[in-house]
Every structure is written in structure tokens, then in C-alpha cells.
NUKOLMAR-996677 format. One record per residue (C-alpha): x, y, z; residue in one letter; residue number from 1. Coordinates in pm, 1 decimal, padded with zeros to 6 digits, always signed. Example, Ala and Ser with C-alpha at 12.3 -4.5 7.8 and 13.67 -1.06 7.14 Angstrom:
2
@c1->+01230.0&c2->-00450.0&c3->+00780.0&residu->A&num->1
@c1->+01367.0&c2->-00106.0&c3->+00714.0&residu->S&num->2
***
This chain:
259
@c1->-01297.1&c2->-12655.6&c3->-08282.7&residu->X&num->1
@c1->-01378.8&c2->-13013.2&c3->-08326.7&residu->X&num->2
@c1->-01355.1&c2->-13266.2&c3->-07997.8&residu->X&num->3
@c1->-01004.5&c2->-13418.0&c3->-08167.8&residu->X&num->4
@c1->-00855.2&c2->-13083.9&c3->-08196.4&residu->X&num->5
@c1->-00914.5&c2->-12985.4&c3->-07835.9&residu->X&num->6
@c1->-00797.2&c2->-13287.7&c3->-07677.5&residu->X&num->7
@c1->-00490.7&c2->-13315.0&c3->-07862.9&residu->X&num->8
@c1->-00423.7&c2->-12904.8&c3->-07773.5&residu->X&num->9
@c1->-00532.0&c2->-12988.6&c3->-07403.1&residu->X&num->10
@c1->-00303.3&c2->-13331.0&c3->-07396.3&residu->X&num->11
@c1->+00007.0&c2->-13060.7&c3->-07558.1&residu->X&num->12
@c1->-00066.5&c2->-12810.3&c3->-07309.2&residu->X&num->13
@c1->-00089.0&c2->-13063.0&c3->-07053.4&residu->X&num->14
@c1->+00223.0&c2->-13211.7&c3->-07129.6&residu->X&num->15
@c1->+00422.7&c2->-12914.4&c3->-07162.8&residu->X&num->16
@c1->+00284.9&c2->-12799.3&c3->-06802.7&residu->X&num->17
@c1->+00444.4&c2->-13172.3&c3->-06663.3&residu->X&num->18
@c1->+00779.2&c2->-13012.3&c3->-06812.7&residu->X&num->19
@c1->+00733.2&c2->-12695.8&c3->-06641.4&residu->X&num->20
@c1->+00635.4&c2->-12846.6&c3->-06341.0&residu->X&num->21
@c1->+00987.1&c2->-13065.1&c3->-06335.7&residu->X&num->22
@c1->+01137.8&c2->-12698.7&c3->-06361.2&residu->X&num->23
@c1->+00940.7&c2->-12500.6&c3->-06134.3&residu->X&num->24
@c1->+01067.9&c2->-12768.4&c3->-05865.3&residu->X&num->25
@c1->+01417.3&c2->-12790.3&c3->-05959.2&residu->X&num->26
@c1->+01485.5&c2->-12450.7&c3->-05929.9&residu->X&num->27
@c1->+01263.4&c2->-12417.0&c3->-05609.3&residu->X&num->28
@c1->+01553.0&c2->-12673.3&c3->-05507.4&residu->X&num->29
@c1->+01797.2&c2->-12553.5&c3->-05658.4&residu->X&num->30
@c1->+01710.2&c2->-12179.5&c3->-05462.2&residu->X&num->31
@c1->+01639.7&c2->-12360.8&c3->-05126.6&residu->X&num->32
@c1->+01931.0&c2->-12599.4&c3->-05073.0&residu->X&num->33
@c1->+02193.7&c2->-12220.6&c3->-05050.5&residu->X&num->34
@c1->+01932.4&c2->-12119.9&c3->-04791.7&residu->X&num->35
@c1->+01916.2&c2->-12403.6&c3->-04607.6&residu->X&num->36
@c1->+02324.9&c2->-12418.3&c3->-04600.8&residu->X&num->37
@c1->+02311.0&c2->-12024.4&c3->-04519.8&residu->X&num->38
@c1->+02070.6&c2->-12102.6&c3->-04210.4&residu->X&num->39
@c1->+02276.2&c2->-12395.7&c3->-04102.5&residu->X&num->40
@c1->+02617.6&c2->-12217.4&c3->-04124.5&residu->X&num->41
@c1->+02452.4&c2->-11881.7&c3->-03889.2&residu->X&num->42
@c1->+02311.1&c2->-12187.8&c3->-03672.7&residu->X&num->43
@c1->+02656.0&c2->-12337.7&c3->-03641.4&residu->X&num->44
@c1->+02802.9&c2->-11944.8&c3->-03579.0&residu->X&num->45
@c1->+02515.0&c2->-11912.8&c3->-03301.0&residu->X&num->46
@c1->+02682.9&c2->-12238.7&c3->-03147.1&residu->X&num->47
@c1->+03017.7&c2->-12144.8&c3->-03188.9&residu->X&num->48
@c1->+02959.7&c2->-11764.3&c3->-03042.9&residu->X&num->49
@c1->+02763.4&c2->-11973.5&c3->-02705.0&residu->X&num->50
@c1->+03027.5&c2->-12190.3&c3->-02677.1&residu->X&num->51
@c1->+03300.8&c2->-11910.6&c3->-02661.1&residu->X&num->52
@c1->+03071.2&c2->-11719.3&c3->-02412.6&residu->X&num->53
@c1->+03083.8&c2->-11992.1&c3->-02193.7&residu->X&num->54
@c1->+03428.1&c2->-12058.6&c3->-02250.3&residu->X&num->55
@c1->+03518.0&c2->-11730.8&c3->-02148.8&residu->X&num->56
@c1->+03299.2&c2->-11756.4&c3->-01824.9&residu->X&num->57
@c1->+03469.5&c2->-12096.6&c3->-01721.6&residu->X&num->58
@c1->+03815.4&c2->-11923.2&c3->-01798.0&residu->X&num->59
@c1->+03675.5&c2->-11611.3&c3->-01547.0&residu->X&num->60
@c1->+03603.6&c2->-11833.0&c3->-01295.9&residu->X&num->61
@c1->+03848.2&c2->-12033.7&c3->-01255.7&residu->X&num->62
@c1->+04020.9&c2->-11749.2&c3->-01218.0&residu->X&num->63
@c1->+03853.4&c2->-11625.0&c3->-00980.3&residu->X&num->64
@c1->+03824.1&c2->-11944.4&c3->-00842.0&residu->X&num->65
@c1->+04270.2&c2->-11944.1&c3->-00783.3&residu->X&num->66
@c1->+04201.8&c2->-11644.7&c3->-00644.7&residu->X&num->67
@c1->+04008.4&c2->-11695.1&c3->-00365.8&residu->X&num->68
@c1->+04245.4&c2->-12040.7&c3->-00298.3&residu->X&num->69
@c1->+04512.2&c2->-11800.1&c3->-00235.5&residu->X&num->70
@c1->+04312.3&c2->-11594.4&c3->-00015.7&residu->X&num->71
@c1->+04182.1&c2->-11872.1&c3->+00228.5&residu->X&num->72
@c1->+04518.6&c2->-12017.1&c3->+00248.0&residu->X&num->73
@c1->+04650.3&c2->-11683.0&c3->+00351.6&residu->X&num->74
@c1->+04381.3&c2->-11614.1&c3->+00602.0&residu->X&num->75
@c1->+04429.6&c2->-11948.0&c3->+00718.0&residu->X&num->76
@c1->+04804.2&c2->-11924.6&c3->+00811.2&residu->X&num->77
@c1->+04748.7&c2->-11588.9&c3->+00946.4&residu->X&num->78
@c1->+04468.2&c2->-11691.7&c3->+01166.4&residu->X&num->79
@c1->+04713.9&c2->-11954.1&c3->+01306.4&residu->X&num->80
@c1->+04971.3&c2->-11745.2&c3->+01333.2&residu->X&num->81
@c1->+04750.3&c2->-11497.2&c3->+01523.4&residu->X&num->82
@c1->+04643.5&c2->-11821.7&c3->+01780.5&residu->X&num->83
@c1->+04997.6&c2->-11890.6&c3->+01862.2&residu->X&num->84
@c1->+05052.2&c2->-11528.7&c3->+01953.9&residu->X&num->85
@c1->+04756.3&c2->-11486.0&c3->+02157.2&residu->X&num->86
@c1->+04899.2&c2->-11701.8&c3->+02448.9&residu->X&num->87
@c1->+05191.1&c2->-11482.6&c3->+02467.6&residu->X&num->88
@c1->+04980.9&c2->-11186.8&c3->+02512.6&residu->X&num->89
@c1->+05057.2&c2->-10963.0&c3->+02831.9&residu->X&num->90
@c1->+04785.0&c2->-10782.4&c3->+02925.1&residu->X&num->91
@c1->+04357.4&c2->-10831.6&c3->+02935.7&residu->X&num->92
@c1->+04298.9&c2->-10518.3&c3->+02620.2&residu->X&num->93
@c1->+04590.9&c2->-10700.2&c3->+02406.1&residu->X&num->94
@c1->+04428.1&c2->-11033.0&c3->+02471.7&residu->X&num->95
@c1->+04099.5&c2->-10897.7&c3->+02363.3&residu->X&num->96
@c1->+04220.2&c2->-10675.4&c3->+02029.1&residu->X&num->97
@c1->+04380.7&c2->-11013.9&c3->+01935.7&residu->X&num->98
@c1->+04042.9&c2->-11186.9&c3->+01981.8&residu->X&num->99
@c1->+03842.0&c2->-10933.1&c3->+01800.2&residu->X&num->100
@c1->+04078.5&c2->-10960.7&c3->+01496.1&residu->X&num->101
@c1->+04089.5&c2->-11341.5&c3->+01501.6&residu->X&num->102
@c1->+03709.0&c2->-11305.9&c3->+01523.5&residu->X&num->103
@c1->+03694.8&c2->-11061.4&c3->+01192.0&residu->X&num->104
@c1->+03955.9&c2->-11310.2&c3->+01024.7&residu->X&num->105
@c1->+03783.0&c2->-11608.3&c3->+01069.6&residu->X&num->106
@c1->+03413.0&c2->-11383.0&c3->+00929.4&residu->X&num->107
@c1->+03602.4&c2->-11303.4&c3->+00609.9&residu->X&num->108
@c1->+03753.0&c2->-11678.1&c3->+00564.0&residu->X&num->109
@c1->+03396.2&c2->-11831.0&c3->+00606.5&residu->X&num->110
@c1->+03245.9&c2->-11545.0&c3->+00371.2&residu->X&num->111
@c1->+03486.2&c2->-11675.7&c3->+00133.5&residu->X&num->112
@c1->+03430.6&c2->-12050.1&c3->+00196.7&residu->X&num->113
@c1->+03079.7&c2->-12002.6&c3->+00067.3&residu->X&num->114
@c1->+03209.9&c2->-11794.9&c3->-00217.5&residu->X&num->115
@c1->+03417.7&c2->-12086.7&c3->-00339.4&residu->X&num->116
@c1->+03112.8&c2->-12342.1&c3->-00278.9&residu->X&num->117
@c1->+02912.5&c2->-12097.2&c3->-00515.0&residu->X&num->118
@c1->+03214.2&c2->-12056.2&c3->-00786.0&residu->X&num->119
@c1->+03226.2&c2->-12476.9&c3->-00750.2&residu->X&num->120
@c1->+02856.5&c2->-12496.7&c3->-00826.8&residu->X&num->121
@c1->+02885.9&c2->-12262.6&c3->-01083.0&residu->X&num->122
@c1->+03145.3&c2->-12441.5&c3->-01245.5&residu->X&num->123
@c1->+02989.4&c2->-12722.4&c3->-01273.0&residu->X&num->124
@c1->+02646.8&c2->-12605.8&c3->-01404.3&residu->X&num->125
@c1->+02894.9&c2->-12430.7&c3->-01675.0&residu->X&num->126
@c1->+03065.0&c2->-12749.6&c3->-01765.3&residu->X&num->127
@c1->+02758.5&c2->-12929.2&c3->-01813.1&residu->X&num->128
@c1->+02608.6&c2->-12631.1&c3->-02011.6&residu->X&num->129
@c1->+02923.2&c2->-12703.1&c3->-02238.2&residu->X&num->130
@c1->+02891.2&c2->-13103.3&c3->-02255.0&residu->X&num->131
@c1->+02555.2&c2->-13040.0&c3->-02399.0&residu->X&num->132
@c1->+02658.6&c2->-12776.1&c3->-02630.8&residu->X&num->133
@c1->+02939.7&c2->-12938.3&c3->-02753.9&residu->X&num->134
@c1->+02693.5&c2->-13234.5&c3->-02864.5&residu->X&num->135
@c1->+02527.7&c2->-13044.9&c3->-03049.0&residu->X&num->136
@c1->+02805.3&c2->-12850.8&c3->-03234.1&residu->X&num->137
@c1->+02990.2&c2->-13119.8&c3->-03299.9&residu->X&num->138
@c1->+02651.0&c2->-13280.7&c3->-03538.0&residu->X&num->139
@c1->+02582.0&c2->-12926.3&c3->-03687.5&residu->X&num->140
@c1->+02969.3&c2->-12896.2&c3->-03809.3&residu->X&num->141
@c1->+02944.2&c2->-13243.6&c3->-03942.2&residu->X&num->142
@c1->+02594.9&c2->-13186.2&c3->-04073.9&residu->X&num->143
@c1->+02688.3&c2->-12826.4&c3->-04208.8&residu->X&num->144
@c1->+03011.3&c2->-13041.3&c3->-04408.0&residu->X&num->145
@c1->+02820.0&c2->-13287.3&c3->-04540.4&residu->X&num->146
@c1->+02539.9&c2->-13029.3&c3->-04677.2&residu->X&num->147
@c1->+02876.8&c2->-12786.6&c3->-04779.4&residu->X&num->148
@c1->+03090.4&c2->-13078.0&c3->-04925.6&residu->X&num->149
@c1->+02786.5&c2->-13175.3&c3->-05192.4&residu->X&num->150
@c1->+02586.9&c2->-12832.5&c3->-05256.2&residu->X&num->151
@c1->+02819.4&c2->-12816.5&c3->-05560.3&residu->X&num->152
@c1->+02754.1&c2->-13144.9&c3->-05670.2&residu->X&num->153
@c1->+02367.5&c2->-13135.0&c3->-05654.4&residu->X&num->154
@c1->+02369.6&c2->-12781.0&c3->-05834.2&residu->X&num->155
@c1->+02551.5&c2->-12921.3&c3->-06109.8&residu->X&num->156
@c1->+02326.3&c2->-13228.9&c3->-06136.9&residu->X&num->157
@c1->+01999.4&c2->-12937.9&c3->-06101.6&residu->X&num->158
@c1->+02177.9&c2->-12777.9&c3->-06383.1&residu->X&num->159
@c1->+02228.9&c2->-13075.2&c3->-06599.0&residu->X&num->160
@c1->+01867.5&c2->-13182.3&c3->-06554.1&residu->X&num->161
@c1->+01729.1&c2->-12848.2&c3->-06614.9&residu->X&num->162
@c1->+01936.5&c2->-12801.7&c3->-06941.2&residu->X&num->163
@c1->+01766.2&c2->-13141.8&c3->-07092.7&residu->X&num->164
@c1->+01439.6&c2->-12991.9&c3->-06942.3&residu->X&num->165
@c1->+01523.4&c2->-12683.6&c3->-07157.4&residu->X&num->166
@c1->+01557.1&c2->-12844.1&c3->-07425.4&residu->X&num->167
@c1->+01271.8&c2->-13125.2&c3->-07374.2&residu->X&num->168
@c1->+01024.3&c2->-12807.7&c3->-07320.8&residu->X&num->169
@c1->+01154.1&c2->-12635.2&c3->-07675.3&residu->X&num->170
@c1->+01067.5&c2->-12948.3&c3->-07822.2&residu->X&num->171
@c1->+00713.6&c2->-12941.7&c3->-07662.9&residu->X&num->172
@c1->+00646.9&c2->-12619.3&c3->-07739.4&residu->X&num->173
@c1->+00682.3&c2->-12634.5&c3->-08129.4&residu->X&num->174
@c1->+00373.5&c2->-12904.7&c3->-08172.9&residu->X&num->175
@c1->+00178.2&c2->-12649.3&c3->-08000.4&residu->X&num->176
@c1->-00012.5&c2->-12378.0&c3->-08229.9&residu->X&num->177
@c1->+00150.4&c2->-12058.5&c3->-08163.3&residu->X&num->178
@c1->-00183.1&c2->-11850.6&c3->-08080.2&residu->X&num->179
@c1->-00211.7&c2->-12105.5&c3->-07809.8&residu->X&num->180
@c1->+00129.4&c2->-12139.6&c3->-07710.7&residu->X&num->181
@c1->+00177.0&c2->-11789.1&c3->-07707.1&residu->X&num->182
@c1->-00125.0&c2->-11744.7&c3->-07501.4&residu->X&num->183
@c1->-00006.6&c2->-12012.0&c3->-07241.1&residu->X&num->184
@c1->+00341.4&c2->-11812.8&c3->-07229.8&residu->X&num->185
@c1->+00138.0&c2->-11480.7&c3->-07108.2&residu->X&num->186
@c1->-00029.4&c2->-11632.2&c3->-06836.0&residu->X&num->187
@c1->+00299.4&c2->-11806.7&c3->-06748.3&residu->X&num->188
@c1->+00476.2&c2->-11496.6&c3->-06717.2&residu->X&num->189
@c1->+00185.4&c2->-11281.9&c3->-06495.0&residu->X&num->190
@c1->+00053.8&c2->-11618.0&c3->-06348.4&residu->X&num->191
@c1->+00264.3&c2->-11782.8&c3->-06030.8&residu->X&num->192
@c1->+00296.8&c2->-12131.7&c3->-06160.7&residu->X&num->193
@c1->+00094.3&c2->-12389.9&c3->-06269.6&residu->X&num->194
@c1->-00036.5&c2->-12233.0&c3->-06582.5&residu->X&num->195
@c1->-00319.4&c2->-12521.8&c3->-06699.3&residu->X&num->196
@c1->-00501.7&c2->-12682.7&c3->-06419.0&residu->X&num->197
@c1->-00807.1&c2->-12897.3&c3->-06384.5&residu->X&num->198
@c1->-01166.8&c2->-12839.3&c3->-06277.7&residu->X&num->199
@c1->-01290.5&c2->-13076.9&c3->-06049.9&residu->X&num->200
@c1->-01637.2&c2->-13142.3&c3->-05923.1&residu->X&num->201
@c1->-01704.8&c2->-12751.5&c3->-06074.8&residu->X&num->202
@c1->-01382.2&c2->-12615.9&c3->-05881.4&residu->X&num->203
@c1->-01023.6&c2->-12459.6&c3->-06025.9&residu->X&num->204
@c1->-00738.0&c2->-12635.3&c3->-05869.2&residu->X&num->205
@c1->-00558.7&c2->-12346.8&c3->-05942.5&residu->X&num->206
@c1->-00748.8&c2->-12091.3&c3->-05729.1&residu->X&num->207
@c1->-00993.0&c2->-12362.1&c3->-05545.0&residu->X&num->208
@c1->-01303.9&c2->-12145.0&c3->-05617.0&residu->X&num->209
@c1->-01600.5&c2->-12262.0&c3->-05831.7&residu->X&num->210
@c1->-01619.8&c2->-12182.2&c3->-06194.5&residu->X&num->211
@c1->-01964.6&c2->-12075.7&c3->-06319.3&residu->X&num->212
@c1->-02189.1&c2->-12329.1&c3->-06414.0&residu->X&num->213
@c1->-02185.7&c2->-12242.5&c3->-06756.3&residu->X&num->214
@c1->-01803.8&c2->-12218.7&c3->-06780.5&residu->X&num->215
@c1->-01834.7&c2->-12564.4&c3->-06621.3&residu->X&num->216
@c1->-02047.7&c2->-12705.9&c3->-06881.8&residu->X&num->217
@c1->-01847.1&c2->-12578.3&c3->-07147.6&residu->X&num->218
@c1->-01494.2&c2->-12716.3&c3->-07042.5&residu->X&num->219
@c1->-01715.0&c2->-13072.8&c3->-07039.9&residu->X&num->220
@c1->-01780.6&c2->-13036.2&c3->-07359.1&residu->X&num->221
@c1->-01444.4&c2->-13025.9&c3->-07501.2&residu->X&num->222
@c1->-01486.9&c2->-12766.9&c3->-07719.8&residu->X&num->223
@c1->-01271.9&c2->-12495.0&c3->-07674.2&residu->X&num->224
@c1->-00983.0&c2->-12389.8&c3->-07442.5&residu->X&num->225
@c1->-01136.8&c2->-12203.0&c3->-07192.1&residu->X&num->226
@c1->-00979.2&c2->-11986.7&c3->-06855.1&residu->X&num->227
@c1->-01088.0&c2->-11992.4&c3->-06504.6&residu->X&num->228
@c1->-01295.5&c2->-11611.4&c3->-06449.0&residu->X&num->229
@c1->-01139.0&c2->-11610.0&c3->-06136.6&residu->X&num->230
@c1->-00766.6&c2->-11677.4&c3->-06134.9&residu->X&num->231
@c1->-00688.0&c2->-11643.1&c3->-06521.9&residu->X&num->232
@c1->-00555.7&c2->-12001.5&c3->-06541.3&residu->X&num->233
@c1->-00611.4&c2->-12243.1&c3->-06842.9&residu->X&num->234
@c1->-00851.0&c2->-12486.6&c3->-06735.7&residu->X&num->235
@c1->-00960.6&c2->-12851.2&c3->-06830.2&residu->X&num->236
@c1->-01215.0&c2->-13110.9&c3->-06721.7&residu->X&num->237
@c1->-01031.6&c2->-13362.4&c3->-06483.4&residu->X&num->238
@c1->-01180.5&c2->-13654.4&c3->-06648.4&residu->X&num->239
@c1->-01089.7&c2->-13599.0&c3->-06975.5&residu->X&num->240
@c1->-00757.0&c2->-13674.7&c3->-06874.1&residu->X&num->241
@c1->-00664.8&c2->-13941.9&c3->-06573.5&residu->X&num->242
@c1->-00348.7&c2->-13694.5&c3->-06437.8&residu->X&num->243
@c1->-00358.7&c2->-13358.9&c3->-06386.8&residu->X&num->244
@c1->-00026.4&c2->-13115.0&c3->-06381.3&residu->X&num->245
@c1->-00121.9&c2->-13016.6&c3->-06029.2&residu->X&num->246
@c1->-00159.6&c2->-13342.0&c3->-05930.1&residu->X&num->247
@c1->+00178.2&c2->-13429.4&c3->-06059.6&residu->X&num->248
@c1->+00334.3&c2->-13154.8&c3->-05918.6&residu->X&num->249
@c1->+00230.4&c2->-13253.5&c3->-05555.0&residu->X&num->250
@c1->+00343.6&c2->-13570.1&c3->-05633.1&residu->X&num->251
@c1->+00705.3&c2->-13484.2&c3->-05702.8&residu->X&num->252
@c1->+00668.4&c2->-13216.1&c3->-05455.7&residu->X&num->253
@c1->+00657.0&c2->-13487.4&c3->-05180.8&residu->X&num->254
@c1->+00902.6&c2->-13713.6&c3->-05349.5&residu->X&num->255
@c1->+01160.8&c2->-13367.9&c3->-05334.8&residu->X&num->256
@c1->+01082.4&c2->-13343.7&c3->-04943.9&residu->X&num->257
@c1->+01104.5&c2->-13720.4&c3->-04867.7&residu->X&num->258
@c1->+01440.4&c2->-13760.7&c3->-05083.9&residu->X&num->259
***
């Protein structure tokens, strides 16, 4: 194969990797952005199920905390209603029965006191466990509309770009010889993508381990489309060409991530 011939099959094969890459990341996109909705909506669920938990609790305690109003202002009228009849008593054993049961009246009410300065305190630590919550829910149901109210919209646009990427890649593919093109298809469909990669400094990019030297010096010499012994992929000396397909691909890889 003369020097002309290769580059121009490398520079096709290239190019029709730069298509597949554009692909390859669109429907890695496309696959991701349901996930990432599906995680944010069992996030939001996880809030929502908290937030009734504690809902519930403040509901049980206030509750109890009515409750044990009652029950101090009862034992409070019947404690003075017990020290009003205690100077009428008669005798030294009434006087004394009186006492006693003033005495266990007055251990229940302050038993009960610190029972309603622990339901207080818990109160309040469950109020402010809801404040915070609520903060929070509040940004993941607007962030989980936002992502909700334009998954349709992107997918349509993936769809639409991926259809002229279709099309784009048929168009490729037909100035490629079909021995070639066919072989590039059977790696493609065994291979986890890229399929054509460059070797730089003696290494694959596509499996980062060393070709042998000899494989090395051949893919220099432009001769012949060669594979990498190790991972299968078509392979290419970088400098023949000033962008590689992986290279590429990591570059629209981070523009994906920072858009």
C-alpha cells in the first residue's frame, strides 16, 4: 500500500471515529440524564418519607405534650384543694394521711414537670430538624422540576442530533473501502468504544500498554493499517495526524460535564 493510500484510509477511519465519538457521547447522555432524574426523584422520596417521620413525631408529641397540661393542671387544683382541707382536719392520723398524699401528689406533679421540660426540648430539636429539612426539600423539588420539565426537550434535541449523526456517519462510511470498513465495524461491535486510536511515544491509547517495537516501527512507516497485539484496536502514529479520536473524545467529554 503506497504512503498516499494509507493516509487517506487512516484520515477516513479517523474521521469516521470523530462521528462515532459524537454518538458514543450522546447516547452516554442521552442514558444518564433518566438516571440522574430517577436518583433525584428517590432522593426527593427519601426527603419527603423524613419529613413525614418527623411530622408524625411532632404531631405525637404535642400530643402528648396536651396531655400532660391536663394532668398538671389537675394535680395542681387537687393539691390545693387537698391544702384547704388539711386545716379542717380533726385528728393527728387524718392530719398525717392528708400530708402523705399531698406529699405523693406533689412527687407525681414534679415527675411530670420534668417530663414536659423534656417533651419542650424535644420539640424544639424536632422543629429545627424540620427547618433544615424543609430547606433542602424545597431545592430538590425545584431542582427535580427543572431536570423533569426539560428531560423531554433535551432527548428530543439528542435525538435530532443523533439522526444527522446517522446520517453524517452513512455518508462517511461509503468513501471507505469495504474490506476496511467492514473490518473497523467488527472491532466496533466486540470492541467497547473507540475503535482507531493513536500510538504515542510506543504506547496504545486505547489499552495504555506498549506496542512491540516492531509493530511500532511499522505504524511509523505508514504503510499498512495495523492493530494493537494487545487490545485489538486499529492503531495509528500520533504524528501523522495533529488530533487523535481519543483526544477528541476527552475533549467533548469535558465540554458534556461542564455544560
Amino acid at each position: 500500500m503506497s504512503d498516499a493510500i494509507y493516509f487517506n484510509q487512516i484520515k477516513q477511519l479517523v474521521e469516521l471515529q470523530k462521528v462515532d465519538d459524537a454518538i458514543f457521547t450522546i447516547r452516554q447522555n442521552m442514558e444518564r440524564t433518566p438516571r440522574e432524574l430517577e436518583e433525584l426523584q428517590q432522593h426527593f422520596e427519601n426527603s419527603e418519607e423524613q419529613r413525614r417521620r418527623i411530622l408524625d413525631k411532632l404531631e405525637h408529641l404535642q400530643e402528648q405534650q396536651k396531655r400532660l397540661a391536663l394532668e398538671i393542671e389537675d394535680d395542681t387544683t387537687r393539691i390545693k384543694k387537698s391544702k384547704n382541707k388539711i386545716m379542717q382536719v380533726g385528728n393527728t392520723r387524718e392530719y398525717h394521711a392528708m400530708m402523705r398524699e399531698m406529699d405523693s401528689m406533689e412527687r407525681i406533679n414534679r415527675s411530670r414537670e420534668e417530663e414536659k421540660t423534656t417533651l419542650f426540648e424535644e420539640l424544639e430539636a424536632q422543629n429545627n430538624a424540620l427547618a433544615k429539612l424543609d430547606s433542602s426539600h424545597s431545592s430538590l423539588q425545584a431542582e427535580l422540576k427543572v431536570k423533569r420539565d426539560g428531560l423531554a426537550e433535551r432527548l428530543e434535541k439528542a435525538r435530532a442530533e443523533l439522526d444527522e449523526l446517522d446520517k453524517k456517519r452513512v455518508q462517511d462510511s461509503r468513501d471507505i473501502p469495504q474490506p476496511i470498513f467492514r473490518r473497523y465495524e467488527f472491532i466496533r461491535s466486540r470492541l467497547e468504544h473507540p475503535v482507531i486510536v493513536a500510538v504515542t511515544e510506543g504506547i496504545c491509547s486505547g489499552c495504555n500498554i506498549a506496542v512491540p517495537p516492531q509493530t511500532y516501527i511499522e505504524i511509523q512507516r505508514g504503510q499498512q493499517i495495523l492493530s494493537c497485539p494487545n487490545c485489538q484496536r486499529l492503531i495509528f502514529w500520533n504524528k501523522h495526524f495533529a488530533e487523535t479520536p481519543v483526544a477528541e473524545a476527552e475533549a467533548a467529554k469535558s465540554k458534556t460535564v461542564t455544560e
